[in-house]
Steps between C-alpha positions, in 0.01 A plus 500: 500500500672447168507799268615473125620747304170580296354536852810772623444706189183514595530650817772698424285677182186564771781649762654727288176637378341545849838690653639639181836469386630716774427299790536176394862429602449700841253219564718273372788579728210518815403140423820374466604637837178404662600106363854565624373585857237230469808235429715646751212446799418153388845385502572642820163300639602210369888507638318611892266170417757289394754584811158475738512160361881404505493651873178232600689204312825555713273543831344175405877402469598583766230325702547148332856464545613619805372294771288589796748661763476240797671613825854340571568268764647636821891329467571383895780449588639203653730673799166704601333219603546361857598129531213482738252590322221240381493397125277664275364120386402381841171621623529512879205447679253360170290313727583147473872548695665431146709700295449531135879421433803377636704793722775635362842371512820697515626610140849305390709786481440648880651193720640596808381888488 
């Protein structure tokens, strides 16, 4: 709504003769507080909708960078495992009397242990 100045004399002459003279800047100061307010409220809407909106981006964020959390491999180490015990790449018993690989050999730095 675009108001000239022909058009704000206008209402201003038809104001000040249906309140008088004597209430026209009381109803002045109302509507200029009631704008104020009005300002106030919407700015305060639209800083809530724009942090709503800064909080969904950075959850989104979030979600696209890091990675899925997988679970970490159990470390083993090598002193806990018996000598005697069968390697975890031959399949004992798989039905045809075979293993799957060859069986272990002894590592190079344990000779004579």
């Amino acid at each position: 709504m675009n108001l000239g100045f022909s058009e704000m004399l206008f209402i201003f002459f038809i104001a000040l003769l249906i309140f008088g003279p004597k209430k026209l800047p009381e109803i002045g100061r109302q509507i200029g507080e009631a704008l104020i307010q009005f300002k106030r409220a919407s700015n305060e809407f639209k800083a809530q909708l724009e942090e709503e909106v800064r909080n969904i981006e950075a959850e989104e964020a979030r979600k696209t960078i890091a990675p899925p959390e997988t679970p970490a491999p159990k470390a083993i180490a090598l002193e806990t495992i018996p000598r005697d015990a069968p390697h975890p790449e031959v399949a004992p018993g798989n039905g045809t009397g075979e293993s799957l690989t060859a069986p272990p050999t002894e590592p190079t730095g344990r000779q004579g242990a």
